[in-house]
C-alpha positions in Angstrom: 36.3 33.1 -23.1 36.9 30.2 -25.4 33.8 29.0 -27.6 33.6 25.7 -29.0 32.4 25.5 -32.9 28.7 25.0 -33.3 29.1 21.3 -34.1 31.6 20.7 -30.6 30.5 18.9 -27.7 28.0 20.9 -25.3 29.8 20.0 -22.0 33.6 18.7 -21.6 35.3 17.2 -18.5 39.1 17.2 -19.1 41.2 15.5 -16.1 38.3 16.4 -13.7 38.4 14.7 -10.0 36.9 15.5 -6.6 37.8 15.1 -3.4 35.9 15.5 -0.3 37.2 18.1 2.2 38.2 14.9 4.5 40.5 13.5 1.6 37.9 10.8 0.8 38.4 11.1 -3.3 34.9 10.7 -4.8 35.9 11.2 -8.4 39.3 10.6 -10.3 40.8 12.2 -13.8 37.8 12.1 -15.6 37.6 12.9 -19.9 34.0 12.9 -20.8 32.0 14.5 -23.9 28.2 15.2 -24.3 27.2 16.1 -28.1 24.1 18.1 -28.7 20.8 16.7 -28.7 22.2 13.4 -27.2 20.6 11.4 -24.0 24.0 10.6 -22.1 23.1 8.3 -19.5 25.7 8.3 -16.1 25.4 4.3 -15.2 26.5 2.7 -11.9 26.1 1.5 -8.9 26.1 4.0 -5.4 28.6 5.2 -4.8 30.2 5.2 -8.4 30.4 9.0 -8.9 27.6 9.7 -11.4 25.7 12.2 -8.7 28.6 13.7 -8.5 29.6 14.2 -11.9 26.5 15.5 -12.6 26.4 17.8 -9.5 29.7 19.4 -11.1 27.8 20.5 -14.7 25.7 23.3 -12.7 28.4 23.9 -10.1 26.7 22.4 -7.3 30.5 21.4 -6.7 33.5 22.9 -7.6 36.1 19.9 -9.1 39.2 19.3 -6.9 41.1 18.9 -10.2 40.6 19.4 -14.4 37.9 22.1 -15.8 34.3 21.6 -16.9 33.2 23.4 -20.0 29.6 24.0 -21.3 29.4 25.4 -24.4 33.2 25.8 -25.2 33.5 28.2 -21.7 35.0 27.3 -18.7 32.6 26.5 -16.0 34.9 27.6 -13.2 34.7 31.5 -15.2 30.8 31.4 -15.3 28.9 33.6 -13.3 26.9 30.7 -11.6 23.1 31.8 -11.7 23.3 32.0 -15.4 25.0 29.0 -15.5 22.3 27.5 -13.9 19.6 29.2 -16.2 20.5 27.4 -19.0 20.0 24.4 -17.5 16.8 22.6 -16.1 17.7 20.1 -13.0 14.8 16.9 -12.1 15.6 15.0 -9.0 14.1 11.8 -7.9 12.1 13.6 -5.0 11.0 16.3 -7.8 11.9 19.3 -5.1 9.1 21.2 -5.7 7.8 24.1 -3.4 5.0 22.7 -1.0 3.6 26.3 -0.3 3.6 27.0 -4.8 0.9 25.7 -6.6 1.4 23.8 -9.9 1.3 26.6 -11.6 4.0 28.9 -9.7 5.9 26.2 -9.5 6.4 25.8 -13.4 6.3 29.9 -13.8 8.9 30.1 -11.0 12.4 30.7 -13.4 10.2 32.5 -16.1 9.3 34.7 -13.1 12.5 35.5 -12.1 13.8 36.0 -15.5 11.2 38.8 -15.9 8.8 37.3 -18.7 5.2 39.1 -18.3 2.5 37.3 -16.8 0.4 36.6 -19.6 3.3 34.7 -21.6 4.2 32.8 -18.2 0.1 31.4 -18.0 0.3 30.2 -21.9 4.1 28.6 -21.2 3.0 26.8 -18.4 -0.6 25.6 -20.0 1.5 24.3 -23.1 4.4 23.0 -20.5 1.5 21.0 -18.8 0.2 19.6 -22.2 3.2 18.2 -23.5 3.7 16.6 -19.8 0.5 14.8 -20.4 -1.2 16.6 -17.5 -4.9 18.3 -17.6 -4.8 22.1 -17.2 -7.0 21.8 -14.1 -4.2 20.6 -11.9 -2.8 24.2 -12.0 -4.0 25.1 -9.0 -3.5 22.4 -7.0 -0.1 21.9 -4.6 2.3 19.3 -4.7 0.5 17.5 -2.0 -2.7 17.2 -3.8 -0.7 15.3 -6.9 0.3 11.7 -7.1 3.9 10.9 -7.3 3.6 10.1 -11.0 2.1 13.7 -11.5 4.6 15.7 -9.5 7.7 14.1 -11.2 5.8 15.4 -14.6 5.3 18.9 -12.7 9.3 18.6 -12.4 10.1 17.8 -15.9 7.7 20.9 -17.0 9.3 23.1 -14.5 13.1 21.8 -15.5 11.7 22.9 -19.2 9.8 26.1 -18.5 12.9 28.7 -19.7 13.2 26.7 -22.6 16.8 25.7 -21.5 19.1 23.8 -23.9 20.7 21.2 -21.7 18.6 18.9 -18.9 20.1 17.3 -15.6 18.4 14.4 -14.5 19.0 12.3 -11.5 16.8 9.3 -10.9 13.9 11.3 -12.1 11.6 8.1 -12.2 13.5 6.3 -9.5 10.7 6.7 -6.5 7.9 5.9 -8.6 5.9 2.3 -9.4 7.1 0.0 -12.1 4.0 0.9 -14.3 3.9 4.7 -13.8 8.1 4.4 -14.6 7.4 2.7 -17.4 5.0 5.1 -18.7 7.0 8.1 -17.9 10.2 6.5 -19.7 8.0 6.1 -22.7 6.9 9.4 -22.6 10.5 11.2 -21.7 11.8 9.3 -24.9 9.1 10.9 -27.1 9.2 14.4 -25.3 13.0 14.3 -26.2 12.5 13.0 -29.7 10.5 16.2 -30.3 12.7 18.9 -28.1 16.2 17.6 -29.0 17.6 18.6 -25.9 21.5 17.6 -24.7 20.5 15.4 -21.3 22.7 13.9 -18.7 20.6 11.2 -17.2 22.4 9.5 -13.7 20.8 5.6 -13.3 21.6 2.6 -11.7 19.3 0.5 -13.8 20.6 -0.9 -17.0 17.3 -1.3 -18.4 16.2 2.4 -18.7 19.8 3.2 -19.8 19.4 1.3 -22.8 15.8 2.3 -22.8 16.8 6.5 -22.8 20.3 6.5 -23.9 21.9 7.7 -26.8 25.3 6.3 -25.1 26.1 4.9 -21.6 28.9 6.4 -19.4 29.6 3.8 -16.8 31.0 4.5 -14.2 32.3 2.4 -11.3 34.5 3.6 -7.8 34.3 7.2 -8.8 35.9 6.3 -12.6 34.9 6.1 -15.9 35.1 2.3 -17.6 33.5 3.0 -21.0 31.1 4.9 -23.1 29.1 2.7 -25.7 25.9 2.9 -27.4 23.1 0.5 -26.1 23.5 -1.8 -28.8 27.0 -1.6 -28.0 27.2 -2.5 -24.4 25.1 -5.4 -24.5 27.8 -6.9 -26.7 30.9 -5.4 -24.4 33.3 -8.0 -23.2 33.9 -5.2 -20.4 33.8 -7.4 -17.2 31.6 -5.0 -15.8 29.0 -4.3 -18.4 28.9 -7.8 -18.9 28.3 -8.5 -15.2 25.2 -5.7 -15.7 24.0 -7.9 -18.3 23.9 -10.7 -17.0 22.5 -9.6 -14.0 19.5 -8.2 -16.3 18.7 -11.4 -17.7 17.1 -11.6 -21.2 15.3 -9.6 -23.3 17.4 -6.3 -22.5 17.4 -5.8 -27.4 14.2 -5.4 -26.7 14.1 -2.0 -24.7 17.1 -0.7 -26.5 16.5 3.2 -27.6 16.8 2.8 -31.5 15.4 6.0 -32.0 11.6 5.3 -31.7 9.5 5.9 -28.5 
């Protein structure tokens, strides 16, 4: 299988689209690039394509057309469960197992990659210390934990195997404005430290130029630019524009320049 050199883009699309088993096309000849250690943030409104896009990394769908590659080797050759081992996935709803305590639930791929007990307890008691959770919680279930807590159980989970690259899709979107805000200012710090490739899927512009280290937006299953955040809020892209406007002022002020 084809590798990419060490310095290449972690995960291609070339001429990708998908099409729904009705005919209803949902994504259309798409050319992306995510470089290591990047924040790539999918923007748009619903319906624009960036669940989908994402969806295709870990082969939750097959593309109608193109080829996906992670890590210089084609997707479409990849024997899937690996695939999906290298990869941590948060969702907005977090999608952790009711009848699992916190604990299990953080140990759950270490389990089933075969690490010994011992080095599962002291990966998940560092896990829930660089979440910002107390140890104690281990042995409570999901439905003893706030909202704020349980999307921090998912991160630590999504992290647990150490894996390189990180799917997010509207991790923080459920969640208060205050307890979002926190958790985007501790997600920016967590991945100053880790220097993991992320694909972040959000419809708000403010935590796009908050997380991102570029913005894909997207619009009617396409691609319309890519553009740092310093760079989009200078776009004369009718849509970016439209996004800022519709933000109002004081978007330099969240822009990710590096710094939590």
């Amino acid at each position: 299988m084809e590798r990419v050199p060490a310095n290449g883009p972690v995960i291609e699309f070339r001429g990708v689209a998908y099409t729904l088993p009705n005919g209803r096309p949902l994504l259309h000849d798409l050319n992306l690039e995510v470089q290591p250690g990047e924040t790539l943030i999918l923007l748009g409104r619903s319906g624009s394509g960036k669940t989908t896009t994402l969806k295709l990394v870990n082969r939750l769908l097959t593309p109608s057309a193109g080829e996906i590659r992670v890590n210089g080797g084609l997707t479409a050759e990849s024997d899937v469960i690996r695939l999906r081992r290298g990869m941590g996935y948060v969702i907005q709803d977090v999608g952790l197992l009711p009848h699992l305590t916190v604990e299990r639930n953080i140990g759950l791929v270490p389990r089933i990659e075969g690490w010994p007990a011992d080095r599962i307890r002291l990966r998940v008691e560092e896990l829930l210390q660089l979440v910002g959770l107390d140890s104690q919680i281990r042995s409570r279930y999901p439905h003893q934990l706030s909202g704020g807590q349980r999307q921090r159980v998912g991160v630590a989970r999504a992290l647990a195997a150490d894996p390189p690259i990180l799917l997010m899709d509207e991790p923080f979107g459920a969640l208060d404005a205050l307890t979002r805000d926190q958790l985007q200012r501790e997600f920016r710090a967590l991945q100053q430290r880790l220097q993991k490739t992320v694909v972040f899927v959000t419809h708000d512009l403010r935590e796009a130029l908050r997380l991102g280290s570029r913005i894909a937006l997207m619009e009617a299953g396409r691609l319309v630019a890519v553009l740092s955040p310093q760079d989009f809020l200078q776009s004369k892209d009718p849509l970016a524009a439209a996004y800022v406007q519709a933000c109002g002022d004081g978007l330099d002020s969240v822009i990710n320049r590096g710094t939590p």
